[in-house]
C-alpha positions as CSV (number, residue, x, y, z in Angstrom):
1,X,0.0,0.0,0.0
2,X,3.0,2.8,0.8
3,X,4.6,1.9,-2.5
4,X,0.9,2.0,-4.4
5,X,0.5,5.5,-2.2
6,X,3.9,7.0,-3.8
7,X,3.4,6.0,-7.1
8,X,-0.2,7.9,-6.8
9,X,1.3,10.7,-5.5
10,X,4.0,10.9,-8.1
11,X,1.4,10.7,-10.8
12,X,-0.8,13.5,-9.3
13,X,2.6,15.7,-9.0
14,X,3.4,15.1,-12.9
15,X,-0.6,15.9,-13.6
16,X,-0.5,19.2,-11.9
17,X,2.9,20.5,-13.3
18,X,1.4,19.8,-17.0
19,X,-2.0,21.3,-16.2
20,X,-0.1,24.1,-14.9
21,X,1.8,24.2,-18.1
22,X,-1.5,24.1,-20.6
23,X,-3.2,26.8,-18.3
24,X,-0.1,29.2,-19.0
25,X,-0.4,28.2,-22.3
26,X,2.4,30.0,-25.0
27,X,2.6,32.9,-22.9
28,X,4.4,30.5,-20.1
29,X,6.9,30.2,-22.3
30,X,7.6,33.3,-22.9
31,X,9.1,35.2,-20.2
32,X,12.9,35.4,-21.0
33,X,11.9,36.9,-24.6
34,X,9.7,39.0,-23.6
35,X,11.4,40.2,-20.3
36,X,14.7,40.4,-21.8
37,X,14.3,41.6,-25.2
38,X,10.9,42.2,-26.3
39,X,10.0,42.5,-29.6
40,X,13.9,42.6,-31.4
41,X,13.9,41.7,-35.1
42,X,16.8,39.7,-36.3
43,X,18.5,42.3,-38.2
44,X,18.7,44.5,-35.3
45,X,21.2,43.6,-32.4
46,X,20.8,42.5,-28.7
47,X,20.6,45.4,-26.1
48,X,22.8,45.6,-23.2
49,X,25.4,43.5,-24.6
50,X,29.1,44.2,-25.2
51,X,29.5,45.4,-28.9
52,X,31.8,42.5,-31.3
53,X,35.2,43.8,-32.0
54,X,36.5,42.4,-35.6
55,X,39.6,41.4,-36.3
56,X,41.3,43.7,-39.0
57,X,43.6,43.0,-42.4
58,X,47.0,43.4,-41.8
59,X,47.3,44.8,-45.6
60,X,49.3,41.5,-46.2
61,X,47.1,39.6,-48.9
62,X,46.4,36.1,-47.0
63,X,44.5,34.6,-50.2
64,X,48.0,35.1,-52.1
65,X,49.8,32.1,-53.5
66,X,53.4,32.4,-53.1
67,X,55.9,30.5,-55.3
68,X,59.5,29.7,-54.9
69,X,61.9,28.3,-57.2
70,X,64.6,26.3,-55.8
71,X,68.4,26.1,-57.1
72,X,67.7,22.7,-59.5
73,X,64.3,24.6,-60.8
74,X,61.8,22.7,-59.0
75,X,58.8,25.0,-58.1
76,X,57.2,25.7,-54.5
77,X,54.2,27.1,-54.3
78,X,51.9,27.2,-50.8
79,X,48.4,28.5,-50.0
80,X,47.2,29.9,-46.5
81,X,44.3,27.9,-45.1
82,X,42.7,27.7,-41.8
83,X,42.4,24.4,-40.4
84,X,44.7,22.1,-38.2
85,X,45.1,19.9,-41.4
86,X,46.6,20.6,-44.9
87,X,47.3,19.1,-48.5
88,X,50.7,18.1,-49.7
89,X,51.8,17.0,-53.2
90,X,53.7,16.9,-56.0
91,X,52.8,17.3,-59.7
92,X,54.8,16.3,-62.7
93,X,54.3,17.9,-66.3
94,X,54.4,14.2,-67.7
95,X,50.8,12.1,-68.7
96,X,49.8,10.2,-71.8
97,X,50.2,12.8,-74.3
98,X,53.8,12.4,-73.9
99,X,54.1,8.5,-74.3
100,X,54.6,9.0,-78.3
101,X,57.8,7.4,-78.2
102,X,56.7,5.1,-75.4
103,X,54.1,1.9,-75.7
104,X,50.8,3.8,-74.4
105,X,49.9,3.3,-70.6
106,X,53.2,4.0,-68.8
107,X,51.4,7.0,-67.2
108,X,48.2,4.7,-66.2
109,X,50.4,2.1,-64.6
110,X,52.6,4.5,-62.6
111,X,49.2,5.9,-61.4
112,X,48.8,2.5,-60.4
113,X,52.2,2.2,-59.0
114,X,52.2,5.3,-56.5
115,X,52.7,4.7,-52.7
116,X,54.5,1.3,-53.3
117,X,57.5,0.6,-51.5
118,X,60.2,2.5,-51.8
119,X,64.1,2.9,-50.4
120,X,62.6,4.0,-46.9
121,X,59.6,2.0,-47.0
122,X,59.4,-1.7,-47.7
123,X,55.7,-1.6,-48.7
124,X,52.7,0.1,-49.5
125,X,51.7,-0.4,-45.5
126,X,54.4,0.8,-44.1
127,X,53.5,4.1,-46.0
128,X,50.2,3.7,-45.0
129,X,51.1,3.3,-41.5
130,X,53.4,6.2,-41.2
131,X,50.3,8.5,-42.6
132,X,47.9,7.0,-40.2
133,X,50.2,8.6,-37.4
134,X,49.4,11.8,-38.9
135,X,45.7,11.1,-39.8
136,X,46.7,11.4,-43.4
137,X,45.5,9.6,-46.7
138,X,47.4,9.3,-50.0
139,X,45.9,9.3,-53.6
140,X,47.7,9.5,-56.9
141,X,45.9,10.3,-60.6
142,X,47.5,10.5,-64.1
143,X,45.7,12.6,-66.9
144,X,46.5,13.7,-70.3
145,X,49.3,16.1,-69.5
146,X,49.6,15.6,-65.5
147,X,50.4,13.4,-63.3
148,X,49.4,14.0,-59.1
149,X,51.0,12.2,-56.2
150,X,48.9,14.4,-53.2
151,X,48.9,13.2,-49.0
152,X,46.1,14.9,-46.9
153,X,47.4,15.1,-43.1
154,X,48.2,17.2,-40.0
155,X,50.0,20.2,-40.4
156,X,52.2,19.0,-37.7
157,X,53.1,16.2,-40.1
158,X,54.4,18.3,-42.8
159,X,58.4,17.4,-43.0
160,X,57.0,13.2,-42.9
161,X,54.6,14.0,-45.5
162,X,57.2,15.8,-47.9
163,X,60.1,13.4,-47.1
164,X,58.0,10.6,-48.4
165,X,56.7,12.7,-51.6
166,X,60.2,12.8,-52.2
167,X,60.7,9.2,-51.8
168,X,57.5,8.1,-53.8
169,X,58.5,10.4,-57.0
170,X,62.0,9.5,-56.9
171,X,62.7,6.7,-55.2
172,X,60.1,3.6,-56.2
173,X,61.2,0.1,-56.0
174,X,59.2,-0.6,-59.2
175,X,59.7,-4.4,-57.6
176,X,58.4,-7.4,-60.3
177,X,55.9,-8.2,-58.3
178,X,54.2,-5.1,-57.8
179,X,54.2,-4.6,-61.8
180,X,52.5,-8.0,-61.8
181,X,49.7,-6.7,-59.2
182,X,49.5,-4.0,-61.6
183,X,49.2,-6.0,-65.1
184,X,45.9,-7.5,-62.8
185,X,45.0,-4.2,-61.7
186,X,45.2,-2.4,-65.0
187,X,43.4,-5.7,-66.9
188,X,40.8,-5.7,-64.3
189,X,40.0,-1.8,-65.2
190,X,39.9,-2.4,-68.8
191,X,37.5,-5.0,-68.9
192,X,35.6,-2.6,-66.3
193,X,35.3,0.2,-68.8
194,X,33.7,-1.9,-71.3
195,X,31.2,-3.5,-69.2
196,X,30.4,-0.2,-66.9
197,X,27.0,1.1,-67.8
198,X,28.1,4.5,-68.1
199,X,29.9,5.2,-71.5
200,X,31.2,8.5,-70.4
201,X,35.1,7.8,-69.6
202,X,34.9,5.4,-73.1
203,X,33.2,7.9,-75.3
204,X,36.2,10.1,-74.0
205,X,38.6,8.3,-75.0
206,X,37.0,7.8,-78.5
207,X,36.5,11.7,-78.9
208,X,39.9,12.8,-77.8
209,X,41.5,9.9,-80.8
210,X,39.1,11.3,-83.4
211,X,40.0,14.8,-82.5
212,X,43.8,14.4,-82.3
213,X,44.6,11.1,-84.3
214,X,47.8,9.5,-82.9
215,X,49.1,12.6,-81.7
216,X,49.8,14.2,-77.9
217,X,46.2,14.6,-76.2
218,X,44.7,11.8,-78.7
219,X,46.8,9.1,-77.3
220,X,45.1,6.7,-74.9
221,X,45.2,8.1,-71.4
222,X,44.4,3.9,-70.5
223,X,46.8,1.3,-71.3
224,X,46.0,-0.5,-74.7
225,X,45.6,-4.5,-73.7
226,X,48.3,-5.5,-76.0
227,X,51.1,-3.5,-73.9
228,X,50.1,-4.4,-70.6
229,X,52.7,-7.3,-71.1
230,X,55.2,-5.2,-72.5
231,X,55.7,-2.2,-69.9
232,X,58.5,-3.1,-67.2
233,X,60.8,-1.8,-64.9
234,X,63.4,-0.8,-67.3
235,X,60.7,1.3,-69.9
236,X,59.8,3.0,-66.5
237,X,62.7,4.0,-65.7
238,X,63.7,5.3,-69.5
239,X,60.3,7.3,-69.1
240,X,60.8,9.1,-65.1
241,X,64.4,10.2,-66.8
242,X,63.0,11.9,-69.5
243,X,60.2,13.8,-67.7
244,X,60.6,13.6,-64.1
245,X,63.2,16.5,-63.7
246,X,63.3,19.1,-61.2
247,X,61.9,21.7,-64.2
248,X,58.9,19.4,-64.5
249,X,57.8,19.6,-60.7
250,X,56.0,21.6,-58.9
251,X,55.6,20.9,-54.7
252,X,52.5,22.8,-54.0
253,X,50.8,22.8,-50.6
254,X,47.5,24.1,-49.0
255,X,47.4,25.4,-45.2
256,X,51.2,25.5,-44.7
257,X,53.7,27.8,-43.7
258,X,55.5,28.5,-46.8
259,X,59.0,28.9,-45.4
260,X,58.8,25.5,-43.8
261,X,58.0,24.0,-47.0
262,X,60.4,25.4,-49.0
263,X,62.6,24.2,-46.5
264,X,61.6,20.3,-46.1
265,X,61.7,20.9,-50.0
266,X,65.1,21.9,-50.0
267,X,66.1,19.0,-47.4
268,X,64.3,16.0,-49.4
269,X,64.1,17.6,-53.2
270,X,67.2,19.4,-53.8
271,X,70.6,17.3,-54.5
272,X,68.8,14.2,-54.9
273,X,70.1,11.7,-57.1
274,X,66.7,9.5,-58.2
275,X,66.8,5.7,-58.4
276,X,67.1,5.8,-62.5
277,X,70.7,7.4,-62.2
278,X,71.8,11.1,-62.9
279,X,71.5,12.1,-66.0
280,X,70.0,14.9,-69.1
281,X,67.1,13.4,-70.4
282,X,67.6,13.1,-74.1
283,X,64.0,12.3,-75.4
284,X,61.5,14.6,-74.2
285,X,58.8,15.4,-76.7
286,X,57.9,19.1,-76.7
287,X,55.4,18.3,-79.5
288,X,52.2,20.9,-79.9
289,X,49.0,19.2,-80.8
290,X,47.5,19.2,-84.0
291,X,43.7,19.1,-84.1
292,X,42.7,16.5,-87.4
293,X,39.0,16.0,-86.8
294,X,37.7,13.1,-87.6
295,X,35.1,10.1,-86.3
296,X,36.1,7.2,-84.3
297,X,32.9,4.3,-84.5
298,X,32.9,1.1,-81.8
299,X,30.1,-0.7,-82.9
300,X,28.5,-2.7,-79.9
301,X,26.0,-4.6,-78.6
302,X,24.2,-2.4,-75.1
303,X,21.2,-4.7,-74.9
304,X,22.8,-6.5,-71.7
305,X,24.6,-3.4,-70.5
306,X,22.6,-3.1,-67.0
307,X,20.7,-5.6,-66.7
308,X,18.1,-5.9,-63.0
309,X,14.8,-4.9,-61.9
310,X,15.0,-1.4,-63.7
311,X,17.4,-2.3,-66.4
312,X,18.9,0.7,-68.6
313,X,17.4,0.4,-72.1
314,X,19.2,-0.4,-75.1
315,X,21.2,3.0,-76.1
316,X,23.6,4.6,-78.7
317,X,26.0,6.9,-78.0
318,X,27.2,10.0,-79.7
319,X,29.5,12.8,-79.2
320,X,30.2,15.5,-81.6
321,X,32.9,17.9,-80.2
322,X,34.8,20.8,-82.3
323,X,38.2,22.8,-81.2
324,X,37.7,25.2,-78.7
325,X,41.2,26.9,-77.6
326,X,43.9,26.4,-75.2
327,X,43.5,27.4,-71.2
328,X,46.2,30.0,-71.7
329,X,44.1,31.8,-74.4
330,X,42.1,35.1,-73.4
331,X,39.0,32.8,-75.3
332,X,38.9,29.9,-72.3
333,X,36.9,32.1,-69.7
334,X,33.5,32.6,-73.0
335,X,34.3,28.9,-73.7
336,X,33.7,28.2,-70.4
337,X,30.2,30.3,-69.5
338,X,29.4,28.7,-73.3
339,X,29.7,25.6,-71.8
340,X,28.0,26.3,-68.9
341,X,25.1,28.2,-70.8
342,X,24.9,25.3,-73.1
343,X,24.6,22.7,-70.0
344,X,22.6,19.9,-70.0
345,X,22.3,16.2,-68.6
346,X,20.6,13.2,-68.0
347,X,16.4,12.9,-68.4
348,X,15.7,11.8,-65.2
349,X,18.1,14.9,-63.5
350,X,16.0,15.8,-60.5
351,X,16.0,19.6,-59.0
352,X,15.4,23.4,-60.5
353,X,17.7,26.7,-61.9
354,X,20.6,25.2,-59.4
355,X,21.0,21.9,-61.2
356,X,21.0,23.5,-64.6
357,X,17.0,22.7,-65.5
358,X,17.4,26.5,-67.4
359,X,20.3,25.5,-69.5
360,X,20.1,25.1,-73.7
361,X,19.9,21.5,-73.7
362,X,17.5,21.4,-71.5
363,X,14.8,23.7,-72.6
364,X,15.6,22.9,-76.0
365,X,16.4,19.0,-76.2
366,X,15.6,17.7,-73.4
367,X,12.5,19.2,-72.8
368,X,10.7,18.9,-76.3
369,X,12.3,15.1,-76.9
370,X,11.0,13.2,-74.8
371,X,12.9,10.2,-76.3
372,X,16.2,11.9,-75.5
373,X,17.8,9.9,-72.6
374,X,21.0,12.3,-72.3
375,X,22.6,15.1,-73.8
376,X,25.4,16.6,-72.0
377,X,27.8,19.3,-72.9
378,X,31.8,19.6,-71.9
379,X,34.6,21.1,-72.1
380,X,38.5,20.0,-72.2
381,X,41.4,22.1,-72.1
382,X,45.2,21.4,-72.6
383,X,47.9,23.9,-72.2
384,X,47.8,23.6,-76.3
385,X,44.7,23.0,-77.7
386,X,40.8,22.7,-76.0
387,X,37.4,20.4,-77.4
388,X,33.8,21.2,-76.7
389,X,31.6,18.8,-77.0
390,X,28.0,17.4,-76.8
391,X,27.1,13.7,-75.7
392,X,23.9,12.4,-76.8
393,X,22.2,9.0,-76.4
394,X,18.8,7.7,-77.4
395,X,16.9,4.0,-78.6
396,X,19.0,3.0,-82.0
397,X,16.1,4.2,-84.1
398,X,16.6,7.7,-83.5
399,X,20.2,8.0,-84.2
400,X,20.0,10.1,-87.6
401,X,17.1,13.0,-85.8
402,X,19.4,13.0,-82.5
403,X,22.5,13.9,-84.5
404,X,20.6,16.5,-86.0
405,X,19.1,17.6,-83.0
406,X,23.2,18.5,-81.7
407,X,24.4,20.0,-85.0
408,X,21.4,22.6,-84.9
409,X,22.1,23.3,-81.2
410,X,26.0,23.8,-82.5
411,X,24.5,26.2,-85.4
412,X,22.3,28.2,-82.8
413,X,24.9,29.1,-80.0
414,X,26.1,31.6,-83.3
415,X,22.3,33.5,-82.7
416,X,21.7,36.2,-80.3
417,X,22.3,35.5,-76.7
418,X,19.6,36.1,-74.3
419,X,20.7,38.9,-71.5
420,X,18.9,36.5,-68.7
421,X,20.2,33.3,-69.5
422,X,24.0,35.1,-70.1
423,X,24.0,36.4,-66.6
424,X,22.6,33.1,-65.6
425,X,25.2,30.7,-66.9
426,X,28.1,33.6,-65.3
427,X,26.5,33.3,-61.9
428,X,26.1,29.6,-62.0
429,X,29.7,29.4,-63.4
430,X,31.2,31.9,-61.0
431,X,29.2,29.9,-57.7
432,X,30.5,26.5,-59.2
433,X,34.2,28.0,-58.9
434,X,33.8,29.6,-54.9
435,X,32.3,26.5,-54.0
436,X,34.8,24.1,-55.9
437,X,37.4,26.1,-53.9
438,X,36.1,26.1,-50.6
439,X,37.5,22.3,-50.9
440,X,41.2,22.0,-49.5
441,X,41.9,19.1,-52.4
442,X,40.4,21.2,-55.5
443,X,42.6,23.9,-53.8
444,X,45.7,22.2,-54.5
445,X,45.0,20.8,-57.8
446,X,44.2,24.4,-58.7
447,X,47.6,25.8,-57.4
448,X,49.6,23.4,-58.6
449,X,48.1,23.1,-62.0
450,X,48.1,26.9,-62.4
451,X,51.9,27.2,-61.2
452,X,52.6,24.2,-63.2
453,X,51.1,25.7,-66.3
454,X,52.0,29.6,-66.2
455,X,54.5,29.7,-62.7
456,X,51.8,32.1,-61.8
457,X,48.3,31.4,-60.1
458,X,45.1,33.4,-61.0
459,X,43.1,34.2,-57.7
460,X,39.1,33.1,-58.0
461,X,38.4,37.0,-57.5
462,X,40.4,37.5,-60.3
463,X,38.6,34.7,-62.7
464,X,35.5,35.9,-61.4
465,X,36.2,39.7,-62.7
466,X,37.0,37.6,-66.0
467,X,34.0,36.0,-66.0
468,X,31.6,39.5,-65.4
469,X,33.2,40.7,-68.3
470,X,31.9,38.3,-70.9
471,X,29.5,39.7,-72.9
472,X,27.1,38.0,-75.6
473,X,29.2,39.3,-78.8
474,X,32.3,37.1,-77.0
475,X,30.5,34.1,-77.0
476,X,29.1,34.2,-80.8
477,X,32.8,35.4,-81.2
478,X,34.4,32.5,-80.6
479,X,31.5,30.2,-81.3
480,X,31.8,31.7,-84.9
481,X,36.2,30.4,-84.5
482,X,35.0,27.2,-83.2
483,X,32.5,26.4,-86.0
484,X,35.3,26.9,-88.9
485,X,37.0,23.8,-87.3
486,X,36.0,19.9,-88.8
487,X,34.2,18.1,-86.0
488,X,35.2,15.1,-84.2
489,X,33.1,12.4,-83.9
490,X,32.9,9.1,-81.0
491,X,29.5,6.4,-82.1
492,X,29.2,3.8,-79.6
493,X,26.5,1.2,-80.2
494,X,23.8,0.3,-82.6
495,X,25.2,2.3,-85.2
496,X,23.1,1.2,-88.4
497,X,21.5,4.8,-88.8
498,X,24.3,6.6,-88.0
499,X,24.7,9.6,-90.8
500,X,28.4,9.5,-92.5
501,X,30.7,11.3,-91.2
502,X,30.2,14.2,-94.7
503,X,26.6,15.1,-93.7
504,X,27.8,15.9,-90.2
505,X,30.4,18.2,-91.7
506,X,28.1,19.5,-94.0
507,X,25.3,20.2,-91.2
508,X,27.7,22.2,-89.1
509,X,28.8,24.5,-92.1
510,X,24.9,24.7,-93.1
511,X,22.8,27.7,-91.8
512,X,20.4,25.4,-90.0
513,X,22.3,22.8,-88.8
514,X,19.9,20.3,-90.8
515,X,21.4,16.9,-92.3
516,X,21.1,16.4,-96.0
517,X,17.8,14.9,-97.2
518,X,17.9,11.1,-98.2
519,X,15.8,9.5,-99.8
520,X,15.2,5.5,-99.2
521,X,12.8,2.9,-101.1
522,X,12.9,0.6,-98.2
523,X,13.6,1.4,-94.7
């Protein structure tokens, strides 16, 4: 009975405190607001409390990169960053487009080689587990003209994290067995790429060897399955002498002191003898690349290529892409709000203005095809040369009207450009680059590339400025250059009513972008 008699009594205690609290109502929660600071719109600040004191600029630019060239010509470059971590690497001016005197794929399996063991570390663990110390992560990625080797860690870390850069890029084992893991690795990838549902890194492939046949950025970024056999230790070797010299690097960091690095740089970069021996390098090709045009067709069966529950129908390909210019060239910045004017994407793309629902191949492919599964435009640009493109896919049937549907959206980008959708694709372009950079990683890779490139680095306020100034007259400029180039073409799939590769020249020099009639007895 006394423990029933409690339990009552705690019951009736809880009752009364929330009857208390209904009878009050909203106004019983409300006596701090409204005793304290009644009625004070957001916008307006707090009475009665201390006003903030800011901190000021010390007239030193903090968003500056700063470069520094070492005695053997090896560039430093470093960006301030707040944060207790920062991003470390090492980029080399060597990628497939140089492999013209090589078997194709030495750049894909060094990719594949980075972080192995090395003269200080026996293995790829013990790298691993010296970066662990430091909370830190490794990654390494080849492409055209660059290759990356790039650690992530704590900025207390820094002279670890540069000494084994050094060791990675200079000082790789390149041990038989590893290049055996690698054959596997780099077999398994190709037979990946063909069976991966999305064509996208394929079609790029294609598109780049139509555009630049057999030359610099037209050489296959992934190794051909007939060298995998045929790359070894001493082609390697013959390869990091030619173009892994001092005046090919560039150490480039994110949130660290730049006198510290230049000084670890100096330690563990300068005076170093690499593990292929000293040496000039003797075959370094300085070749520019030559834009040829042309069409590159893989026909293929995609009935099977995703098969499930919600399988992906059967789909061609196509990509039509003409010569845009170089990222050196006073042109890149209107390629690149062209680009982003011209936009596009999948059918099935959720979300509105942000995701690029406003764009030109939206509003006029997309939205008024409904039998249009894709259309996507890009944009690549070398230190030589640039391509813009469009990638297209529908059902088999449609191949001839979706080719035409691209080659009058190529024709139309010459017409006026609306004010609205100009400032549009400048905004969107300008917001994609502040919050690109707000990444530490894309912060490198920008500093590095840029130093790499010029030996300067353009600040995003600067590219921003660049970007306001584009006007419509620039972009039906250099639409007008790009149309007087002979289009490159990638088909991939059903391609039995695929148009030659003559009408698709002859619709981009037309007025209309329209194919040339044919007429067929039979269909």
């Amino acid at each position: 009975e006394v423990i029933l008699g409690s339990k009552m009594a705690a019951r009736v205690a809880r009752l009364r405190r929330w009857s208390q609290i209904r009878r009050c109502g909203l106004p019983a929660s409300r006596p701090f607001s409204s005793c304290g600071y009644p009625a004070v719109p957001l916008s307006s600040p707090l009475p009665n409390l201390p006003r903030p004191v800011f901190a000021k600029s010390s007239g030193h630019d903090k968003y500056e990169t700063r470069i520094s060239v070492l005695d053997n010509g090896l560039r430093v470059a470093s960006q301030d960053k707040f944060g207790q971590f920062c991003t470390v690497g090492v980029l080399v001016n060597a990628g497939s487009r140089h492999e013209v005197k090589y078997p194709s794929g030495i750049s894909h399996f060094l990719e594949k080689l980075a972080f192995s063991s090395t003269a200080q570390f026996g293995s790829k663990d013990e790298i691993l587990l010296t970066l662990e110390k430091h909370g830190g992560i490794c990654d390494c990625q080849s492409s055209r003209d660059t290759t990356m080797f790039a650690v992530s860690a704590e900025v207390k870390g820094l002279e670890t994290m540069v000494n084994l850069l050094a060791d990675v890029v200079l000082h790789p084992r390149l041990t038989d067995e590893e290049l055996e893991m690698t054959r596997l690795s780099v077999s398994f990838e190709l037979e990946d790429l063909q069976m991966r549902p999305d064509p996208e890194p394929l079609l790029t492939e294609m598109i780049h060897a139509a555009a630049y046949r057999d030359n610099t950025v037209g050489l296959p970024r992934f190794s051909p399955a007939e060298n995998v056999e045929k790359i070894d230790q001493k082609l390697l070797h013959s390869f990091l002498r030619n173009y892994y010299t001092p005046d090919r690097l560039v150490l480039a960091g994110v949130g660290v002191d730049h006198e510290q690095l230049v000084e670890y740089a100096n330690r563990y970069l300068l005076g170093v003898t690499p593990v292929w021996g000293p040496g000039t390098p003797t075959d370094v090709d300085r070749s520019l690349s030559q834009y040829t045009g042309g069409i590159v067709k893989v026909e293929k069966d995609m009935t099977d290529v995703s098969l499930g529950p919600t399988p992906i129908p059967e789909l061609t390909h196509i990509m039509i892409g003409l010569e845009s210019c170089s990222f050196l060239e006073d042109d890149f910045i209107p390629f690149a709000v062209l680009n982003m004017m011209m936009g596009g994407g999948g059918s099935f793309s959720a979300g509105g203005p942000g995701k690029g629902m406003f764009t030109r191949l939206y509003l006029n492919v997309l939205n008024r095809h409904h039998w249009m599964y894709n259309a996507t435009a890009y944009h690549h640009s070398y230190e030589d040369s640039g391509l813009l493109c469009i990638h297209a896919s529908a059902d088999p049937r449609q191949v001839r009207e979706m080719v035409e549907i691209i080659t009058r959206e190529f024709i139309s980008m010459t017409g006026s450009v609306g004010e609205m959708e100009l400032e549009r694709a400048k905004t969107q372009l300008k917001s994609m680059l502040m919050m690109n950079l707000e990444s530490r990683p894309v912060i490198f890779e920008d500093v590095g590339r840029q130093v790499l490139a010029t030996g300067t680095r353009k600040l995003p306020q600067e590219l921003c400025t660049m970007i306001g100034r584009v006007t419509g007259d620039d972009i039906k400029r250099v639409t007008a250059k790009m149309l007087r180039s002979k289009p490159a073409v990638a088909a991939l799939g059903d391609l039995s009513d695929l148009p030659t590769y003559e009408h698709i020249q002859q619709a981009l020099t037309s007025k209309d972008g329209r194919l040339p009639r044919i007429y067929r007895l039979f269909r």
